[in-house]
C-alpha positions as CSV (number, residue, x, y, z in Angstrom):
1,X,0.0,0.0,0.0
2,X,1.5,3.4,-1.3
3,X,0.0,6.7,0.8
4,X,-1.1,9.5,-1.4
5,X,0.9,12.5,0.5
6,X,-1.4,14.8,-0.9
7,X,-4.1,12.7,1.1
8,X,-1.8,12.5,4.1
9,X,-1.8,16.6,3.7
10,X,-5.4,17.1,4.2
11,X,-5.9,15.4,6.5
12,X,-2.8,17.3,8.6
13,X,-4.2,20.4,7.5
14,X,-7.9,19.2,8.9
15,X,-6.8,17.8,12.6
16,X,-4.9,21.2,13.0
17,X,-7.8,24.0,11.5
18,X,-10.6,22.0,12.8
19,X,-12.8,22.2,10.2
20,X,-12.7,21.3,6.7
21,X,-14.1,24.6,5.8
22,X,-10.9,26.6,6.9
23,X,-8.7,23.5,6.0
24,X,-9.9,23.9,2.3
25,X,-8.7,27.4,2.3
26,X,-5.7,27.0,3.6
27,X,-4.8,24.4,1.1
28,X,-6.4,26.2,-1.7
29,X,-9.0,23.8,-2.5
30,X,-12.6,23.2,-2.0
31,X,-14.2,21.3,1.1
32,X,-15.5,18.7,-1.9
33,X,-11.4,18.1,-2.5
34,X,-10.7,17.9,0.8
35,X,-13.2,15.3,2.1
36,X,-12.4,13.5,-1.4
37,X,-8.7,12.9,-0.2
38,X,-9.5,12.0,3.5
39,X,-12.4,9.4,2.5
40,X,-9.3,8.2,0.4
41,X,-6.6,7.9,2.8
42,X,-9.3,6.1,5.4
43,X,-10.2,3.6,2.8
44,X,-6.0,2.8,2.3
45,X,-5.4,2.6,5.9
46,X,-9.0,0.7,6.7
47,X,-9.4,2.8,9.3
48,X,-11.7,6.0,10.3
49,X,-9.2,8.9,10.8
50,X,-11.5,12.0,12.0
51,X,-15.1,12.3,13.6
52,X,-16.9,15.3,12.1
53,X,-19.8,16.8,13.4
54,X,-21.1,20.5,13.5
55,X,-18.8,21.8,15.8
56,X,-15.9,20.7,13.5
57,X,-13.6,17.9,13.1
58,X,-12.0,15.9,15.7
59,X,-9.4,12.4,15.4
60,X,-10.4,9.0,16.2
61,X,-8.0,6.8,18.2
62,X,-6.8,5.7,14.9
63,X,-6.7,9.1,13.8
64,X,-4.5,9.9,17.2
65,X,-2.4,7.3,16.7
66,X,-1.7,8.0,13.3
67,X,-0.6,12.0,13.4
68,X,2.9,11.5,14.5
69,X,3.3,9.6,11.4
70,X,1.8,11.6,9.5
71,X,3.3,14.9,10.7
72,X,6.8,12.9,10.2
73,X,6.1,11.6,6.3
74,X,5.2,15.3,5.4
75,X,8.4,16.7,7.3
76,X,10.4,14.4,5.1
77,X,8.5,15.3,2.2
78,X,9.0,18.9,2.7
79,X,12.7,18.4,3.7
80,X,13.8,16.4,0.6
81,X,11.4,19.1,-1.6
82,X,13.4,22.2,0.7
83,X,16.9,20.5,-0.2
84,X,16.2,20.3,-4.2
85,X,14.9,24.0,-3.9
86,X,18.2,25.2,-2.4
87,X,20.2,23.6,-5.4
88,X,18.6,25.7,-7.4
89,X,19.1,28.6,-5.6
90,X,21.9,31.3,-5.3
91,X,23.9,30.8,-1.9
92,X,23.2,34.1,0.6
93,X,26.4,35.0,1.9
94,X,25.8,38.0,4.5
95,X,29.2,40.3,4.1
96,X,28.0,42.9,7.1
97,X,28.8,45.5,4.9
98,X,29.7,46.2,1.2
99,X,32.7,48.2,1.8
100,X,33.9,45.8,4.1
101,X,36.8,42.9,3.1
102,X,34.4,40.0,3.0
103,X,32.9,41.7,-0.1
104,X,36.5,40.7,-1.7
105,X,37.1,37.2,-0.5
106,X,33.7,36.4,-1.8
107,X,34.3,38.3,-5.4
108,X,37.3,35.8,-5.1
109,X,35.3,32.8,-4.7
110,X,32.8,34.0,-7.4
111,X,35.4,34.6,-10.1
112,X,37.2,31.5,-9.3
113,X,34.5,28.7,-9.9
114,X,30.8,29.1,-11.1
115,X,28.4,29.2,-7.9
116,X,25.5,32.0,-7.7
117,X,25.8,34.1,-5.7
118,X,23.1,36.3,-3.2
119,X,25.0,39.0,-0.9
120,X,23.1,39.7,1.9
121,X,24.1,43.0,3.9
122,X,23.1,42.9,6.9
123,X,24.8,45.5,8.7
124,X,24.8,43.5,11.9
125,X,20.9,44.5,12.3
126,X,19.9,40.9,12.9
127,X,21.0,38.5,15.0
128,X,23.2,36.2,12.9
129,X,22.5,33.3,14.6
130,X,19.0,33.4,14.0
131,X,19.4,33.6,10.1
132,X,21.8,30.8,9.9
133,X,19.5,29.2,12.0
134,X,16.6,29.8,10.0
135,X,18.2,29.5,6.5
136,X,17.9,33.2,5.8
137,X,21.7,33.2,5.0
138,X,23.6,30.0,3.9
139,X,26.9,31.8,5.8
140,X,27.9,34.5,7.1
141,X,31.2,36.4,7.8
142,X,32.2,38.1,11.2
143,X,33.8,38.0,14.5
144,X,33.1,34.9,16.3
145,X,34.2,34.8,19.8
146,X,33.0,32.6,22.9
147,X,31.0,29.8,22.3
148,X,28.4,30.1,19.6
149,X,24.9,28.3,19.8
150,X,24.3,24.7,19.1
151,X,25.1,24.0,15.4
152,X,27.1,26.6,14.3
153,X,30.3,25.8,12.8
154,X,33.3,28.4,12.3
155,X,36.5,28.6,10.6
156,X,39.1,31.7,11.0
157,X,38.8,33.5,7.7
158,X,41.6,36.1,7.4
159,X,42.7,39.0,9.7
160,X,42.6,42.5,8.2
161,X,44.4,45.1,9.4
162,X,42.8,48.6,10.4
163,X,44.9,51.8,9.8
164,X,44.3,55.2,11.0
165,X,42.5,57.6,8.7
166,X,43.6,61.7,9.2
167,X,43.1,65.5,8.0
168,X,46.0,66.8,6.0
169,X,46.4,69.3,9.2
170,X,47.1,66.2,11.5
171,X,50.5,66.1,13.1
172,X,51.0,62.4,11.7
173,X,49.3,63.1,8.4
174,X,53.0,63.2,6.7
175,X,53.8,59.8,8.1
176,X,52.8,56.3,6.2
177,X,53.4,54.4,9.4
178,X,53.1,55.2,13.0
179,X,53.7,53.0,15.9
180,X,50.8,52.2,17.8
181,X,52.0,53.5,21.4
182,X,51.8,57.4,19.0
183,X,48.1,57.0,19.0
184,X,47.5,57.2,23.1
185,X,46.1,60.0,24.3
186,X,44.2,60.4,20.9
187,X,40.6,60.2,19.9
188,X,39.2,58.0,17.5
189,X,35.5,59.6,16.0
190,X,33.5,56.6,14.9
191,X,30.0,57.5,14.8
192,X,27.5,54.5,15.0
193,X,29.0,52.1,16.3
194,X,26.6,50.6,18.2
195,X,26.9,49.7,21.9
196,X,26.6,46.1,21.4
197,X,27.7,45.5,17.7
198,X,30.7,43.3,17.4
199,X,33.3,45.8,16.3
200,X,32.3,48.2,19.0
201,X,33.5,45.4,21.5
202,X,36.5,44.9,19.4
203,X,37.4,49.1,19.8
204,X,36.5,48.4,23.2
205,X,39.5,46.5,23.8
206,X,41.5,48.1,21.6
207,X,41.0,51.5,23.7
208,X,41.2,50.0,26.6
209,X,45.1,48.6,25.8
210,X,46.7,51.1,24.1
211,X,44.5,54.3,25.5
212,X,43.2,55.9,22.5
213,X,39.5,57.0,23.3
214,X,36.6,56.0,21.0
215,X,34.3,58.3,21.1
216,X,30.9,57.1,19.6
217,X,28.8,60.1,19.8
218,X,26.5,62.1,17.3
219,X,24.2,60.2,14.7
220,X,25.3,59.1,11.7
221,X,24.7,61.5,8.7
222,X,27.0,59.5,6.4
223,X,30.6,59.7,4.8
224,X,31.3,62.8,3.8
225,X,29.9,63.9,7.2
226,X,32.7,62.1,9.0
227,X,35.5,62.8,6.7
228,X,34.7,66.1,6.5
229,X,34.7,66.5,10.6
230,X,38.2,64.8,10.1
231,X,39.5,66.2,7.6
232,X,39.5,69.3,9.6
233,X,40.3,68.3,12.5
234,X,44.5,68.4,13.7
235,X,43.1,66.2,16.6
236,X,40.6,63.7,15.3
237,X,41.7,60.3,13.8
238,X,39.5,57.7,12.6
239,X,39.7,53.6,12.2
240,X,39.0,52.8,8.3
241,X,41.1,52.4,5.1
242,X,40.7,54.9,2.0
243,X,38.2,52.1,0.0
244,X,35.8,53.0,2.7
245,X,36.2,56.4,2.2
246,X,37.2,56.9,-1.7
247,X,37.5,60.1,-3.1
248,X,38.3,62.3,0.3
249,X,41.8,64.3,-1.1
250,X,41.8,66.0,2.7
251,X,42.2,62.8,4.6
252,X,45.1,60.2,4.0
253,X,45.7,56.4,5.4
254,X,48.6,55.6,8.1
255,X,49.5,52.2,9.0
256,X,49.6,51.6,12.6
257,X,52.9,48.8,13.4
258,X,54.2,47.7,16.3
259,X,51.5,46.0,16.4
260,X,49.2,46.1,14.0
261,X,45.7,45.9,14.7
262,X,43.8,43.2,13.0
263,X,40.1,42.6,12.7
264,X,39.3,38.3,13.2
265,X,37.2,37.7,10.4
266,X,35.8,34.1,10.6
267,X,33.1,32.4,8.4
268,X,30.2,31.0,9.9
269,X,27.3,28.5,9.4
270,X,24.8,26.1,10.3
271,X,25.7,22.0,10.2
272,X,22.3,21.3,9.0
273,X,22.6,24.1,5.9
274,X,22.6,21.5,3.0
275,X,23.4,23.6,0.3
276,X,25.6,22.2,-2.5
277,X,27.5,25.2,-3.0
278,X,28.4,26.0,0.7
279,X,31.1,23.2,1.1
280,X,32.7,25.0,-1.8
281,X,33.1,28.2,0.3
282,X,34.1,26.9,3.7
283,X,36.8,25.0,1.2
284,X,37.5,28.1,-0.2
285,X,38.2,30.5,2.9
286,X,40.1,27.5,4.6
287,X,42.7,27.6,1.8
288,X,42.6,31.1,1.6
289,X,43.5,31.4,5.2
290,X,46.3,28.6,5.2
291,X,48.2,30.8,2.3
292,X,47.8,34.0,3.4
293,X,51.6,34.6,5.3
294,X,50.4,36.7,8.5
295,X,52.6,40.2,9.2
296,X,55.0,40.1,12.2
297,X,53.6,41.6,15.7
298,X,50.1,41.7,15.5
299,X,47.1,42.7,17.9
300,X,43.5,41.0,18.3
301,X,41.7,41.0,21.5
302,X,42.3,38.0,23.4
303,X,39.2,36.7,23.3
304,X,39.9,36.4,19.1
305,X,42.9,34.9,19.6
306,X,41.6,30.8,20.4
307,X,40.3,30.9,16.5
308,X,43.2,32.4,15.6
309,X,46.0,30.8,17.5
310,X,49.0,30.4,14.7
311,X,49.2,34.6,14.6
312,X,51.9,36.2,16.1
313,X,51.1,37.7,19.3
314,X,52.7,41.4,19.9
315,X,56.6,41.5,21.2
């Protein structure tokens, strides 16, 4: 005996509205259809499945007995139907942000094989877990410290490092590199970054080992606003590279050394994702990662550095 899922559908879609009335339109059929499909799935098993009377629709024992079955064949069913969908489907990669470096690892992975590609840009406006979770996003790139939730797998991606952005009437602005211990005392302007975003903890630490003060306030009225604050400012620095920030002739780049401040980017996603194309990227980033030759005294907060144990520490 072969059940008709359709059949096996209905009569899912009866026990749980109650009625055949409402069951019909969620299903988008009439009640005649509906009652047609149940009256044939009782007749295969030999057994009543649902007592109706006027105040709706109710399971019999057998009816009881058989809804954790059924409820299981039409997970299956929708599972195997969910995974074939997916093939089909562009993977949704959520950089954070377009100008960030993700954007050019995954351009990288684009231009090297033939996988679609969906970027998502998030922003950090929702929770990442939750969308891997949920399948929103098929991966995700980030800073992953502690211990993430149930299912989520990480690797390290690569570690970028930040340099100091400054008006032309900055005292360092005629420098290309400035040690680190230069910046204390100064003030770093970075406008939005939320309290508990990921890089604002990052800045956090930062600030609080090499005393430079990140100063978070006024609302975000876009680039030109911020460059143009610093760009006039002898005092003001800012954390960014110039393909943030293109165009800005008033404000230059300095590399900070001894140590350099890295951001831990890692990739992350869900063990149940299925999606053909995703095993390509993890493979991807892992040997990406394994030949990138890391610079000599670095700096990442300490809590980054369990993911990223091969780089250098700072002297």
């Amino acid at each position: 005996m072969e059940l008709d899922l359709g059949a096996v559908r209905a009569f899912l879609a009866v026990v749980d509205a109650g009625q055949f009335t409402h069951a019909a339109d969620r299903l988008d059929m009439t009640q005649q259809a509906v009652s047609k499909r149940i009256a044939r799935l009782e007749a295969d098993l030999g057994v009543p499945l649902l007592t109706r009377s006027r105040a709706g629709a109710r399971p019999t024992e057998d009816g009881a007995a058989f809804l954790p079955q059924a409820r299981a064949l039409i997970g299956l069913a929708d599972q195997a139907t969910a995974m074939f969908r997916a093939r089909r489907r562009a993977l949704r990669i959520d950089v954070l942000s377009r100008a960030g470096a993700p954007v050019d690892m995954v351009r990288d992975f684009y231009e090297a094989g033939d996988v679609e590609i969906d970027i998502v840009v998030s922003r950090g406006t929702v929770s990442r877990w939750t969308a891997l979770a949920d399948g929103s996003v098929d991966a995700a790139f980030g800073r992953a410290t502690g211990h993430p939730p149930a299912g989520i797998e990480r690797v390290p991606a690569f570690l970028e490092p930040i340099p100091a952005l400054v008006g032309r009437r900055h005292r360092l602005a005629g420098r290309e590199h400035v040690p680190m211990r230069e910046l204390a005392g100064l003030t770093a302007w970075m406008p939005g970054n939320a309290d508990d975003s990921e890089w604002a903890d990052y800045y956090r630490h930062l600030s609080a080992e090499f005393d430079v003060r990140i100063d978070t306030s006024g609302p975000v009225f876009g680039r030109d606003h911020i460059m143009e604050k610093v760009a006039a400012s002898p005092d003001l620095i800012t954390f960014g590279n110039t393909s943030q920030y293109p165009g800005y002739r008033d404000v230059v780049q300095i590399s900070i050394t001894d140590p350099t401040p890295v951001y831990p980017w890692s990739l992350m996603w869900h063990e149940a994702n299925r999606h053909p194309s995703l095993p390509l990227l993890v493979a991807h980033v892992k040997d990406h990662y394994q030949r990138c030759s890391a610079a000599r005294n670095q700096w990442l907060p300490a809590s980054d550095r369990l993911l990223f144990p091969t780089d250098p520490r700072p002297a």
